[in-house]
VOPAGU-2260 file (C-alpha; in pm, 1 decimal, decimal comma):
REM VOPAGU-2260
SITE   aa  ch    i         X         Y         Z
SITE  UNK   A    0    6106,8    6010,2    5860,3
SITE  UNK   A    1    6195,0    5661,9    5955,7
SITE  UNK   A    2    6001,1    5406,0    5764,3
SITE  UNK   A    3    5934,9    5071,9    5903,0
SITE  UNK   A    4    6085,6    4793,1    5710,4
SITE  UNK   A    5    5784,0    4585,6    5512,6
SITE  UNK   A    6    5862,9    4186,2    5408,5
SITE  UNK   A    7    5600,5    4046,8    5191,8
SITE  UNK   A    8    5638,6    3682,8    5225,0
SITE  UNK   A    9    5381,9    3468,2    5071,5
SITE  UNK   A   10    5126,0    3542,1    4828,3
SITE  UNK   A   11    4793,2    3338,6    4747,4
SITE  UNK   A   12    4942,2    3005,6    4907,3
SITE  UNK   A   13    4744,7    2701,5    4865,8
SITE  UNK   A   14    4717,5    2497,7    5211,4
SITE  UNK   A   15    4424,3    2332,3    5345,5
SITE  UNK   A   16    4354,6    2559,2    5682,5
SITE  UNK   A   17    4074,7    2782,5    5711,8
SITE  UNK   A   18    4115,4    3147,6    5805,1
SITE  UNK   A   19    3915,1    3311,9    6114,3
SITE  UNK   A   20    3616,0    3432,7    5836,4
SITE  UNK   A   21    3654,6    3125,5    5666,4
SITE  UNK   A   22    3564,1    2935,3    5991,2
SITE  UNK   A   23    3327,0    3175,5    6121,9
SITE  UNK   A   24    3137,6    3139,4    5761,1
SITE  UNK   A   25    3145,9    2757,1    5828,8
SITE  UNK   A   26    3012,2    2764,7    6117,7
SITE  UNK   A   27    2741,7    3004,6    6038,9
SITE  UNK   A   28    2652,6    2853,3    5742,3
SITE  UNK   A   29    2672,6    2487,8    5795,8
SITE  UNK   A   30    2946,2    2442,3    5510,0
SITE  UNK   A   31    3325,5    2417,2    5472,2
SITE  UNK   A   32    3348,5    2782,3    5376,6
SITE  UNK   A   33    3609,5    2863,0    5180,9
SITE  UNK   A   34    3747,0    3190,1    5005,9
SITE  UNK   A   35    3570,3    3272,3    4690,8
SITE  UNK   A   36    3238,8    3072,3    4811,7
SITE  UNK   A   37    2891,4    3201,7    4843,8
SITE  UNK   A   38    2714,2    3091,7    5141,2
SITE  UNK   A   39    2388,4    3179,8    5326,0
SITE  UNK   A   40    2483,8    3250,7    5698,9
SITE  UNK   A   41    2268,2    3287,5    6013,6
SITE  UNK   A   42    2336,7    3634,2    6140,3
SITE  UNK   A   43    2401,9    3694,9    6560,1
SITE  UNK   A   44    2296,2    4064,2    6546,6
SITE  UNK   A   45    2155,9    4280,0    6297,0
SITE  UNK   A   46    2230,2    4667,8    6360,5
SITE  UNK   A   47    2139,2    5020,4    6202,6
SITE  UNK   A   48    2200,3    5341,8    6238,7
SITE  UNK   A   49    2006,0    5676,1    6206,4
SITE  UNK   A   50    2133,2    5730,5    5876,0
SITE  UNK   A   51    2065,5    5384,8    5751,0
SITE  UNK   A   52    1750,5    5258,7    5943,1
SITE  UNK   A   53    1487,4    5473,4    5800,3
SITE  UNK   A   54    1560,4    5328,7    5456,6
SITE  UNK   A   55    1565,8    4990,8    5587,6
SITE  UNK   A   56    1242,3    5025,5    5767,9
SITE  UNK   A   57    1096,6    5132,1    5385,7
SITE  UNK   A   58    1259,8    4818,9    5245,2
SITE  UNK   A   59    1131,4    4633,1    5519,7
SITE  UNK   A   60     795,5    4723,8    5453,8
SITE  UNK   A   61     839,5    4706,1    5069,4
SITE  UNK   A   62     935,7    4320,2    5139,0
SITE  UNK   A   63     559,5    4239,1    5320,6
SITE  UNK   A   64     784,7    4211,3    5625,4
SITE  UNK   A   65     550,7    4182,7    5968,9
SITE  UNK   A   66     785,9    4079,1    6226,4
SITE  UNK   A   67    1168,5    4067,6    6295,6
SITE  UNK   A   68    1302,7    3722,8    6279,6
SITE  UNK   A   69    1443,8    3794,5    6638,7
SITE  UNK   A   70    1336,2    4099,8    6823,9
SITE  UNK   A   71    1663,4    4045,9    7087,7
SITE  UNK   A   72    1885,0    4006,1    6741,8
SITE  UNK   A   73    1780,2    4349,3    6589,1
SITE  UNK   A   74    1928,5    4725,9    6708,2
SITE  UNK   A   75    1885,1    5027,3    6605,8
SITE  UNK   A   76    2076,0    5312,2    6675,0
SITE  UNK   A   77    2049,4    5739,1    6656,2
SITE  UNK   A   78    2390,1    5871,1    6695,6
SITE  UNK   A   79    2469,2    6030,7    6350,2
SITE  UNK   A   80    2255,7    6328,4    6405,3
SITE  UNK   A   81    2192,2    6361,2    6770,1
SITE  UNK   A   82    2045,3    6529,7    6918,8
SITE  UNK   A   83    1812,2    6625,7    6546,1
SITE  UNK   A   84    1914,4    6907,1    6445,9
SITE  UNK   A   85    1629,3    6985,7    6175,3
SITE  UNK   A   86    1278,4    6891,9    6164,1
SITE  UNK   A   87    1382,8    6616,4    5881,0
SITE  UNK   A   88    1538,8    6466,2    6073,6
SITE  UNK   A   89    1320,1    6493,5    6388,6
SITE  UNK   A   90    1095,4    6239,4    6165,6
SITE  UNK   A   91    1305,3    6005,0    6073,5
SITE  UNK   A   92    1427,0    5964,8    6443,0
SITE  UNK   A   93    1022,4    5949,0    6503,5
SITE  UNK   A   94    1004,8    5659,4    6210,3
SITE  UNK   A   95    1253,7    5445,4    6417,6
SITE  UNK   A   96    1074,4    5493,0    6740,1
SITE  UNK   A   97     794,4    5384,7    6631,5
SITE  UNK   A   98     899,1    5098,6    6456,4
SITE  UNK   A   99    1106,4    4980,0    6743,5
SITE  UNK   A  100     787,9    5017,9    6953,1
SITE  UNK   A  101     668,3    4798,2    6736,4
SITE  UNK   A  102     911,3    4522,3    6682,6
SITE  UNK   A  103     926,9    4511,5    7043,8
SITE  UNK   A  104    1312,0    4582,8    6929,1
SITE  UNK   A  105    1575,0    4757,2    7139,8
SITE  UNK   A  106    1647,2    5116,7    7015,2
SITE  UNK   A  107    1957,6    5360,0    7165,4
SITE  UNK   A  108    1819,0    5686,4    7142,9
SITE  UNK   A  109    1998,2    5976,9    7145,5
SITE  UNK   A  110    2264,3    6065,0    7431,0
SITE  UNK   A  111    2352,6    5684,5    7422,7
SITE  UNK   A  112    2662,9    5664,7    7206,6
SITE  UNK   A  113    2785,0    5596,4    6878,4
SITE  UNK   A  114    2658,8    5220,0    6760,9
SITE  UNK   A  115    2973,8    5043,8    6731,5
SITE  UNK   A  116    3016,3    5121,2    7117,0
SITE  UNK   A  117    2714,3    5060,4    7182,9
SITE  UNK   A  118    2685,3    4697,1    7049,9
SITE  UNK   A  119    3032,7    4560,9    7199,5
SITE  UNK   A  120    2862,9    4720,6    7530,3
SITE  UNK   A  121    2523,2    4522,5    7508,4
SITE  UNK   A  122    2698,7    4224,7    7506,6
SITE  UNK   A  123    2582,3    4067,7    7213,7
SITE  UNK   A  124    2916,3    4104,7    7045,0
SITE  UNK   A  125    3210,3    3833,2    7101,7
SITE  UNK   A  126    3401,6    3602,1    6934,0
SITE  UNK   A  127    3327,0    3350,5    6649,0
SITE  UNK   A  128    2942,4    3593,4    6649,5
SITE  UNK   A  129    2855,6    3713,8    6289,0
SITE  UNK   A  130    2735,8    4084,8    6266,3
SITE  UNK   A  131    2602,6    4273,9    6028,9
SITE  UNK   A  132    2514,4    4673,7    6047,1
SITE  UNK   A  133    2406,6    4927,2    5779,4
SITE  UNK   A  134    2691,7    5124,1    5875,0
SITE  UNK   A  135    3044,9    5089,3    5715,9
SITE  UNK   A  136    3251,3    5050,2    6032,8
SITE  UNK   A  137    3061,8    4796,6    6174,2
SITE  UNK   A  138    3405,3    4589,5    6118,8
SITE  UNK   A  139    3511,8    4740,7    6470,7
SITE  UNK   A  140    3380,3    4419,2    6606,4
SITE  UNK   A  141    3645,5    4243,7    6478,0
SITE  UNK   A  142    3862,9    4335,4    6795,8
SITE  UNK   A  143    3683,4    4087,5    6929,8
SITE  UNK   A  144    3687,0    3758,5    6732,6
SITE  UNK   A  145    3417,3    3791,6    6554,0
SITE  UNK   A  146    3271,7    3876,9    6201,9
SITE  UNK   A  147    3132,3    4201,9    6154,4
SITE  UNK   A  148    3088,3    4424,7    5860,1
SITE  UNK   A  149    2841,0    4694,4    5689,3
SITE  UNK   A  150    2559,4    4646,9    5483,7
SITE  UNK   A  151    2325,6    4822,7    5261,3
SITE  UNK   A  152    2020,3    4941,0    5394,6
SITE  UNK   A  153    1822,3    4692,5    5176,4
SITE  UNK   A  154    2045,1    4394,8    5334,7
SITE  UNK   A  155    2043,8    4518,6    5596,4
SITE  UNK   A  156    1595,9    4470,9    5596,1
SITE  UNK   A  157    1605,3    4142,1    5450,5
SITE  UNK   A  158    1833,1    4023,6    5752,9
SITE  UNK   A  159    1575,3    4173,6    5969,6
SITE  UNK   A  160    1284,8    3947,6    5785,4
SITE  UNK   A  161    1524,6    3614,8    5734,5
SITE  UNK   A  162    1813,6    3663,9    5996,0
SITE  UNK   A  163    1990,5    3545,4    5675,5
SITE  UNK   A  164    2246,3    3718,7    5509,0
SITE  UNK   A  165    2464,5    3588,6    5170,0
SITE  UNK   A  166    2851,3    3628,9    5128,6
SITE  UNK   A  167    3126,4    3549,4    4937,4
SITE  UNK   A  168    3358,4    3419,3    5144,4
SITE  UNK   A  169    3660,1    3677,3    5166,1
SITE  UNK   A  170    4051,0    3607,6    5098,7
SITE  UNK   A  171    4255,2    3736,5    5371,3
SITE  UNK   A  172    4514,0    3938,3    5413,4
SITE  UNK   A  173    4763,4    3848,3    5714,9
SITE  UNK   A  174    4923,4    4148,7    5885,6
SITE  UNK   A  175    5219,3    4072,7    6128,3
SITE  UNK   A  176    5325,7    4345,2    6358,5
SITE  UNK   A  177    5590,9    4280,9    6552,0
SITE  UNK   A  178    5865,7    4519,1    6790,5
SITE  UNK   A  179    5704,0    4776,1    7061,7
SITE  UNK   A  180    5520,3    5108,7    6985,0
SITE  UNK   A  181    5704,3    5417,5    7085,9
SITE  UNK   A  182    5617,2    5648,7    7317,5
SITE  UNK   A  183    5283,8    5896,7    7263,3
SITE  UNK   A  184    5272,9    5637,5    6992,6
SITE  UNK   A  185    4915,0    5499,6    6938,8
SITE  UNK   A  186    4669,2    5207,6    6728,3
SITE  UNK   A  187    4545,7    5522,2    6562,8
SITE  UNK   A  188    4919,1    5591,2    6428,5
SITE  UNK   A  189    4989,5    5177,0    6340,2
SITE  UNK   A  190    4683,3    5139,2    6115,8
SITE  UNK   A  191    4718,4    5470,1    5962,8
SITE  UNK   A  192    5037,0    5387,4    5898,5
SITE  UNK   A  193    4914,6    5039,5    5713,3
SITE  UNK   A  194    4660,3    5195,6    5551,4
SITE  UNK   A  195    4911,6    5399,4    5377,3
SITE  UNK   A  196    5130,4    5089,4    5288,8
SITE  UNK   A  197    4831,1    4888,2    5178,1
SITE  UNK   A  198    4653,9    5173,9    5012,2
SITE  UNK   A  199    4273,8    5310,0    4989,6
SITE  UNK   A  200    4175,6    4976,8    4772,9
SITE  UNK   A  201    4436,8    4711,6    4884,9
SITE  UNK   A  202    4243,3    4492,9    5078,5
SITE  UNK   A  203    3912,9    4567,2    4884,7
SITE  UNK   A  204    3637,4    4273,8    4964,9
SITE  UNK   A  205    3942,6    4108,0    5167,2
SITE  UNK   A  206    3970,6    4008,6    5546,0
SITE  UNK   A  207    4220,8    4200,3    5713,3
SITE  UNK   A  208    4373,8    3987,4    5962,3
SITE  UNK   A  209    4571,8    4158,8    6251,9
SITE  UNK   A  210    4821,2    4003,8    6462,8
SITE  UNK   A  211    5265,0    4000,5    6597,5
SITE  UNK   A  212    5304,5    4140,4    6932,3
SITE  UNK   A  213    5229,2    4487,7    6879,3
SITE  UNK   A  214    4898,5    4352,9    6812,0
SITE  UNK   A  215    4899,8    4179,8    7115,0
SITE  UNK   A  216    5019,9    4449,7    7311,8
SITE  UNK   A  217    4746,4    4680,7    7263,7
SITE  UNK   A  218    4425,0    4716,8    7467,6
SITE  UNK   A  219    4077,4    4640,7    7350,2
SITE  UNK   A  220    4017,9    5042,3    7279,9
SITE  UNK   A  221    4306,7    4999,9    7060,7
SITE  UNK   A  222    4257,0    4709,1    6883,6
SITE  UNK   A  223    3864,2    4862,3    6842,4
SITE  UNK   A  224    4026,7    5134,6    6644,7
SITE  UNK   A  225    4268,1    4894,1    6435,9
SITE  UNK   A  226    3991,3    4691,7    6287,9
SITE  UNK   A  227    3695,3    5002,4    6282,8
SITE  UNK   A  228    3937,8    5141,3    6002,6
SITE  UNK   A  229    4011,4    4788,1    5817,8
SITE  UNK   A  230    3720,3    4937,4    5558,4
SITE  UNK   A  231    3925,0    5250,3    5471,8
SITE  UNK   A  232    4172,7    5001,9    5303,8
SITE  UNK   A  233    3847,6    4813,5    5137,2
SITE  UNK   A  234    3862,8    4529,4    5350,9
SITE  UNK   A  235    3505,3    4321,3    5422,4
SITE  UNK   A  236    3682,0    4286,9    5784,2
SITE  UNK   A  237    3940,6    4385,8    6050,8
SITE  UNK   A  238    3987,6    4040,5    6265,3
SITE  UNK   A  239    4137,6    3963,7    6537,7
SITE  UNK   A  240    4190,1    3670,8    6774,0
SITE  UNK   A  241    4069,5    3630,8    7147,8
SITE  UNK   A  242    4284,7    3604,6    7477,4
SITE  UNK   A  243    4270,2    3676,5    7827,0
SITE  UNK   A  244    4241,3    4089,8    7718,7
SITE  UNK   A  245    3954,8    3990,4    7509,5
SITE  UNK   A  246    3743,3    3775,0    7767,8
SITE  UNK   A  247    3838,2    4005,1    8043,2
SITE  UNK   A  248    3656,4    4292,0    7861,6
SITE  UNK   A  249    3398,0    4101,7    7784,9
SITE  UNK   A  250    3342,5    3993,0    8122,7
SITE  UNK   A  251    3189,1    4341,3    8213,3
SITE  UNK   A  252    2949,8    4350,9    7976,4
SITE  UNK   A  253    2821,8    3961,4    7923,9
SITE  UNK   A  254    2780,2    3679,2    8067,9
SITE  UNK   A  255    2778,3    3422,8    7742,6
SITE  UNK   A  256    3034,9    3176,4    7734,6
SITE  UNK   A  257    3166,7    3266,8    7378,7
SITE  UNK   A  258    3401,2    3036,6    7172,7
SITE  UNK   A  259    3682,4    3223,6    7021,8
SITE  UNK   A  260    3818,5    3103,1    6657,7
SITE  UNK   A  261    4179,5    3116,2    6595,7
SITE  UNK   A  262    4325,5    3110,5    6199,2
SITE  UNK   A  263    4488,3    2731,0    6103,8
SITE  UNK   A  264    4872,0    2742,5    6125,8
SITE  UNK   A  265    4824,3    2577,8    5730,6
SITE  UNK   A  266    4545,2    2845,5    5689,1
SITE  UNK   A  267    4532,6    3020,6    5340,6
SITE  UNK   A  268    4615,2    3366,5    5271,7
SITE  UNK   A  269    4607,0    3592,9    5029,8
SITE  UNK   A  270    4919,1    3751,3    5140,7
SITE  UNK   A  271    5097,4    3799,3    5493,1
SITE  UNK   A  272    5276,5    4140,4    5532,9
SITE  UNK   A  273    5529,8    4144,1    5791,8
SITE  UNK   A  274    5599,6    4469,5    6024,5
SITE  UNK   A  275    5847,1    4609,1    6283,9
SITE  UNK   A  276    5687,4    4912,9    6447,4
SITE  UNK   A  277    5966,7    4981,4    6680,1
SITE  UNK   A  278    6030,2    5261,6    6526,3
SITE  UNK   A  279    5693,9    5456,5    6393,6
SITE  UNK   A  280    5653,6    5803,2    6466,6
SITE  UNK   A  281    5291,7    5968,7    6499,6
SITE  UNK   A  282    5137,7    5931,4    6216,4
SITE  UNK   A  283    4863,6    6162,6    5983,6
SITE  UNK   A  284    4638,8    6112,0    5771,7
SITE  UNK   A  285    4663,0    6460,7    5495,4
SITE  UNK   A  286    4354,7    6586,2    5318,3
SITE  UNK   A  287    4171,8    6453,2    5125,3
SITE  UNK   A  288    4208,5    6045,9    5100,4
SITE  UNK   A  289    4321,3    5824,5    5450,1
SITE  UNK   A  290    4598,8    5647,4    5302,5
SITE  UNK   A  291    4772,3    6004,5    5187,6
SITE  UNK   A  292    4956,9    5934,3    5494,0
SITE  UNK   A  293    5290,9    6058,3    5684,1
SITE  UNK   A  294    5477,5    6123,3    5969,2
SITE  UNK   A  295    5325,2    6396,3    6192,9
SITE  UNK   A  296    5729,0    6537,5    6106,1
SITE  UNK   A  297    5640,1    6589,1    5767,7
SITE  UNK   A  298    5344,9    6760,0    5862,3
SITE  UNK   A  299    5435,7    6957,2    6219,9
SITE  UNK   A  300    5363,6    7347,9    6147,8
SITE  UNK   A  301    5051,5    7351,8    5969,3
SITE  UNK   A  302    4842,2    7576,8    6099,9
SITE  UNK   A  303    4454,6    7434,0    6269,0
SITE  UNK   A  304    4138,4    7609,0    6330,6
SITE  UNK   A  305    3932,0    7268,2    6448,2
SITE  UNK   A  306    4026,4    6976,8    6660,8
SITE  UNK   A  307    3803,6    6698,3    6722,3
SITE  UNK   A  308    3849,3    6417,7    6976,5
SITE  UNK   A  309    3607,3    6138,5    6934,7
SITE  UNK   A  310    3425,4    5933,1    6686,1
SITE  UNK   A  311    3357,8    5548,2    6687,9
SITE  UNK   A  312    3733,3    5549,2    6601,8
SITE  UNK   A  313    3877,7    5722,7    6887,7
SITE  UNK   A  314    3642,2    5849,0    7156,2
SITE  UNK   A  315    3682,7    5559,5    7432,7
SITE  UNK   A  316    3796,3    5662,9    7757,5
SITE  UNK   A  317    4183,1    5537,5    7653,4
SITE  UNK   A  318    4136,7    5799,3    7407,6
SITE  UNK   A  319    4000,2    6102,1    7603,0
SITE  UNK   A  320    4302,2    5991,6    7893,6
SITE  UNK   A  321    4563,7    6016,7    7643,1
SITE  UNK   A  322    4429,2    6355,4    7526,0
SITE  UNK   A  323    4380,2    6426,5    7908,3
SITE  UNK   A  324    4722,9    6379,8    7987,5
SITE  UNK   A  325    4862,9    6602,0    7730,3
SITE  UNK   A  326    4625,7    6939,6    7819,2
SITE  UNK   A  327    4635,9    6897,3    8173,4
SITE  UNK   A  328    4735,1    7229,3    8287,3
SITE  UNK   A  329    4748,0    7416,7    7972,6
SITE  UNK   A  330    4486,5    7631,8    7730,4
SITE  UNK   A  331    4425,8    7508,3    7396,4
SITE  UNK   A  332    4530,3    7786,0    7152,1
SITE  UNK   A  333    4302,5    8102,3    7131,0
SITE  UNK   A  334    4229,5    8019,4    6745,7
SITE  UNK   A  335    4167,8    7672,7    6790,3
SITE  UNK   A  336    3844,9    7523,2    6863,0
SITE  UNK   A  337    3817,3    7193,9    7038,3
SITE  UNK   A  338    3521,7    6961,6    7040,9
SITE  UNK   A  339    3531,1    6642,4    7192,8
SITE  UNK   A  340    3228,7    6376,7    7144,2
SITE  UNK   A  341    3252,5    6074,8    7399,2
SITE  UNK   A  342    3152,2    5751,4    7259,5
SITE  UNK   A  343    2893,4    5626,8    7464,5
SITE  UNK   A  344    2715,5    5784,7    7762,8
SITE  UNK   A  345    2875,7    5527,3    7983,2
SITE  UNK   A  346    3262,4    5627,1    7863,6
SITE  UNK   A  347    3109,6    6019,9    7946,1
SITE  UNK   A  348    3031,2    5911,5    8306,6
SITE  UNK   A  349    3343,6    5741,2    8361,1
SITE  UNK   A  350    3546,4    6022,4    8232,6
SITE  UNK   A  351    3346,0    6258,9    8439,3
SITE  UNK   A  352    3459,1    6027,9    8759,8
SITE  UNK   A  353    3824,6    6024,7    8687,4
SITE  UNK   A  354    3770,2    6386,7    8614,2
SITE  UNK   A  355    3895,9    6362,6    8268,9
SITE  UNK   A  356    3661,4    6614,1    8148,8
SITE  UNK   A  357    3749,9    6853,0    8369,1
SITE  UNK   A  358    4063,5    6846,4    8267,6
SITE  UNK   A  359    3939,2    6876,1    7880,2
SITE  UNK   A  360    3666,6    7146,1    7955,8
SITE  UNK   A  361    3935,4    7325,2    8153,5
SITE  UNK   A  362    4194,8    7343,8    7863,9
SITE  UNK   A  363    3911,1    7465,7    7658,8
SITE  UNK   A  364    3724,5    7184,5    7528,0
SITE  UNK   A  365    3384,5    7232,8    7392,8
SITE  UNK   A  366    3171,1    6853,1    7498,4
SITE  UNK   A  367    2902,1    6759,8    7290,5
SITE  UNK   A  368    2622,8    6486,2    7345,5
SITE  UNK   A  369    2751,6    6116,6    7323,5
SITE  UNK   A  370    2751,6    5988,9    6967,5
SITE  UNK   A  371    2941,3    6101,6    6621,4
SITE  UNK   A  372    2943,1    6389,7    6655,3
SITE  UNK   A  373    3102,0    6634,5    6403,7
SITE  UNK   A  374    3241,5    6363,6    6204,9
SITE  UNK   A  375    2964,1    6283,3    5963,2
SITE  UNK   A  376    2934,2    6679,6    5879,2
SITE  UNK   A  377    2521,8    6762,0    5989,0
SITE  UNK   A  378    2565,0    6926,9    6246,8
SITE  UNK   A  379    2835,5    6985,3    6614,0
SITE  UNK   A  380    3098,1    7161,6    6426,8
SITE  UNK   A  381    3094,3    7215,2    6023,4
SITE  UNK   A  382    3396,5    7412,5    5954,4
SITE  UNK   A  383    3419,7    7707,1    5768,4
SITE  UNK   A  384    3554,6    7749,9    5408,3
SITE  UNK   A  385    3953,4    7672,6    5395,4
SITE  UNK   A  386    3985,6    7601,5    5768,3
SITE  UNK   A  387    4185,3    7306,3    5874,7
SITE  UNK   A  388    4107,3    7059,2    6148,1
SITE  UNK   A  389    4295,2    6771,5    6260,8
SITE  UNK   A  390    4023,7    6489,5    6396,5
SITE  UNK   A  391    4049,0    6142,2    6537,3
SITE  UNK   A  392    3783,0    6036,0    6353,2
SITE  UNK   A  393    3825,6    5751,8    6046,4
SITE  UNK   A  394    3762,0    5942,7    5742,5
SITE  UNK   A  395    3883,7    6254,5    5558,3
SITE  UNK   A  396    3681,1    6325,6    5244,7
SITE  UNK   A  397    3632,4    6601,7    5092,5
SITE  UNK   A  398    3344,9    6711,7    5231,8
SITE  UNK   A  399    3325,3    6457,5    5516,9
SITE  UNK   A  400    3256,3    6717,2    5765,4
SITE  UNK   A  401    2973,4    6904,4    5633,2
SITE  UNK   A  402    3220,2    7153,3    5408,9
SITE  UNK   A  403    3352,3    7041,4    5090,3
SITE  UNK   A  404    3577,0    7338,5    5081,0
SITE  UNK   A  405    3784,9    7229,6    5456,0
SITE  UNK   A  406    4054,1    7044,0    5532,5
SITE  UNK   A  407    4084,3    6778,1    5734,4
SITE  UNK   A  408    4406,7    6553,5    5873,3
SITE  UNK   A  409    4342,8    6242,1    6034,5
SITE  UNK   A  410    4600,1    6160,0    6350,2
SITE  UNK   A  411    4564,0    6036,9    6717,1
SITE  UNK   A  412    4359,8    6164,2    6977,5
SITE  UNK   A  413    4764,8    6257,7    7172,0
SITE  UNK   A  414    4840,9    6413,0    6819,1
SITE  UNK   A  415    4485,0    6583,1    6806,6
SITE  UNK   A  416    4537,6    6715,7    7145,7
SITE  UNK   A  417    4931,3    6839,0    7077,7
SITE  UNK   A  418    4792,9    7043,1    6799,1
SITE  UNK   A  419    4496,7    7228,3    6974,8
SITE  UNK   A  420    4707,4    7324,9    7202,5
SITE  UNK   A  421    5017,0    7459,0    6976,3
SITE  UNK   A  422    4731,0    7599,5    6709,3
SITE  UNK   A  423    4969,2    7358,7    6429,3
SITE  UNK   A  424    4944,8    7030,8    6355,5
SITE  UNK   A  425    5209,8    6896,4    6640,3
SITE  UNK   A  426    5421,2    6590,5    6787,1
SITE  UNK   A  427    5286,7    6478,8    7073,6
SITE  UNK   A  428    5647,3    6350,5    7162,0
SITE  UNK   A  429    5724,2    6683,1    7221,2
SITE  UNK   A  430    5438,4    6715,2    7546,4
C-alpha cells in the first residue's frame, strides 16, 4: 500500500481571522464569535428524523410548547424505518403526522428519501444558513457553506419552541488536499482515508474544514459524502466553501440569493493537515470501528454475503452511476445479495430515466423504498450471524445493521459494486 505523505504544519496559531463556523456563529448570534465561546444563535432550519422526532414531540410537549417558532423553519422526516415495519413503529410514524398536521409543519413521509437529501433538496439549505437536526449526520450540509450538525432530541424541541439553539463555538481543524484522485477512486475513499489518519476522536467537538484541489475537484454528491462523515472523526462539522459548483446546484432547487462565507487568510486553526492524494488507492473501512481503515489491497479476497449501495452517505445518483458502470453487463455473484436504497425519490426517478436501475436490477440488485434503508439495522436487510457485507453507508458498529454478531466493511459504492460481483471484497481498478 502506498500511503499518502501527511505535513502537519501549524498547530493552535493565534491570528485574528475568523474561521467559516466562527463567522457563521457571528452572524447568527450577533457577536464576534470566537472558538471556545458560548453563544445563543438563531437557527435557519430545524430537522428530525423518525428515530428522533417522536421524543422531541414528548419534550416539546413536556416544555408547555403550543406552536413552532416558524412552521416553514421546522421538518420532519420518516426515512429510518420506512416503510414501518412493526406496529411500534406504525405509531410513532402516526405521532409525527399528527403533530405535523398540527404545526401546520412540512413532514416527508415515507418513499421520500433519507433527510439529509431531502433538506439540501427543499432548498432551505445554502451557505452561511445554520442547521440543526436530531440526527448525527446532519453535518452533510456542510458541502454547502453552511453550519449544520446533530442534536439531541431535547435540543432539538427547544429549537422548535425558541428557534434558539446554544454552542460553544468550535476550533477547527484545516484539511488541505491537494494532487488528483485516481481512477475508480472516490470522496468515499479520501475521507475514509482521513478518518483513519485523524482517528475515531480526532476532531471531537472540532470543525472539520475541507479544502486543496482535490476538494475542489469533486462534485457536490462528493463533497455531500466528505462532510456527512466529518462526525465519525468527532467533529461538530464538515465545512466547506461555496463556488460556481455550489450555486449551480443550488440553482435547481432555490431561488434565495445566499451569501457564502469563506475562512480569513489570518483565520485561526487548531491545526491544518496537509495532503497529496495523487496516489490513494480504494479505500475500506474493516469491522468494527470507521477509522480501522486500509487499502481495499490489504483487504481484496475476503469473502461477502451482503452488499449495500446507498445511505445518506452514498446513495445519490453519482453513486448509483458509478456502481452502474461497473455491473453493466454482468451478474452479481450467486452468494451475494445486493440491496440498493436510493436517496430520495427524486434521485430513484432520475436513475430510472437514465436507466440506471435497470442496469442494477439486471445484475441482480434487490431496490428498496427511498430512504436508509438497511443501514440503521430495523429492517431491509439484517444479516445473518457471521456474514460479511461491504456497504456504502457511514458507519460500521458492531451491531449497526440490526446483528451484533455480522461484519461489516465500509468502502465506495465502485468498491461495493466490484465486490458483489466477485463475491470478495474487490478493487474496482480491476473493472
Amino acid at each position: 500500500m502506498v500511503l499518502i505523505p501527511v505535513i502537519i504544519l501549524e498547530r493552535g496559531i493565534k491570528l485574528s481571522g475568523q474561521t467559516i463556523i466562527e463567522k457563521i456563529l457571528s452572524s447568527h448570534s450577533g457577536q464576534t464569535a470566537r472558538a471556545g465561546d458560548i453563544v445563543i444563535a438563531n437557527v435557519d432550519l430545524v430537522m428530525g428524523q423518525d428515530g428522533t422526532s417522536p421524543l422531541a414531540i414528548r419534550a416539546f410537549n413536556d416544555m408547555g410548547g403550543r406552536e413552532v417558532f416558524d412552521p416553514e423553519k421546522v421538518a420532519m422526516v420518516i426515512d429510518h424505518s420506512a416503510p414501518s415495519p412493526n406496529e411500534g413503529v406504525s405509531a410513532l410514524h402516526k405521532l409525527m403526522r399528527e403533530f405535523a398536521e398540527e404545526k401546520k409543519i412540512k413532514l416527508y413521509d415515507i418513499g421520500e428519501g433519507v433527510c439529509h437529501q431531502l433538506m439540501p433538496e427543499s432548498g432551505r439549505v445554502g451557505p452561511g444558513k445554520l442547521v440543526v437536526g436530531a440526527d448525527s449526520h446532519t453535518c452533510t450540509y456542510g458541502a454547502l457553506n453552511a453550519f449544520s450538525t446533530g442534536v439531541g432530541s431535547t435540543d432539538l424541541a427547544g429549537a422548535m419552541i425558541s428557534g434558539k439553539m446554544w454552542f460553544k463555538v468550535p476550533e477547527t481543524i484545516k484539511f488541505v488536499c491537494e494532487g488528483k484522485l485516481p481512477e475508480r477512486v472516490y470522496a468515499k475513499d479520501l475521507i475514509l482515508y482521513l478518518i483513519g489518519d485523524v482517528t475515531a476522536d480526532g476532531a471531537t467537538y472540532k470543525a472539520a474544514e475541507y479544502t486543496g484541489q482535490a476538494v475542489k475537484a469533486l462534485s457536490i454528491e462528493g463533497r455531500m459524502t466528505m462532510a456527512n462523515m466529518a462526525i465519525e472523526m468527532g467533529a461538530k462539522a464538515g465545512l466547506m466553501e461555496a463556488d460556481e459548483k455550489t450555486f449551480r446546484w443550488l440553482k435547481q432547487y432555490s431561488d434565495e440569493k445566499f451569501t457564502p462565507v469563506t475562512a480569513d487568510a489570518d483565520a485561526e486553526y487548531a491545526e491544518i493537515r496537509r495532503y497529496d492524494v495523487s496516489s490513494l488507492e480504494p479505500q475500506v473501512a474493516m469491522p468494527h470501528r470507521v477509522d480501522n481503515v486500509t487499502g481495499v489491497s490489504q483487504v481484496a479476497g475476503t469473502p461477502i454475503q451482503q452488499a449495500v449501495i446507498g445511505t445518506c452517505t452514498n446513495g445519490r445518483l453519482e453513486d448509483l452511476r458509478a456502481a452502474a458502470s461497473i455491473l453493466e453487463g454482468r451478474k452479481i455473484h450467486p452468494k451475494v445479495r445486493l440491496i440498493v436504497a436510493p436517496a430520495s425519490k427524486r434521485i430513484y426517478l432520475e436513475a430510472i430515466k437514465e436507466g440506471i436501475l435497470q442496469v442494477l436490477v439486471e445484475a441482480g440488485a434487490a431496490v428498496v423504498t427511498p430512504g436508509c434503508g438497511p443501514c440503521v439495522g430495523t429492517h431491509n436487510g439484517i444479516p445473518s450471524d457471521g456474514e460479511n457485507v461491504i456497504s456504502t453507508a457511514n458507519r460500521n458498529f458492531k451491531g449497526r445493521m440490526g446483528n451484533s454478531s455480522a461484519n461489516i466493511f465500509l468502502a465506495s459504492p465502485a468498491t461495493v459494486a466490484a465486490s458483489a460481483l466477485a463475491g470478495e471484497i474487490a478493487d474496482p481498478r480491476e473493472f
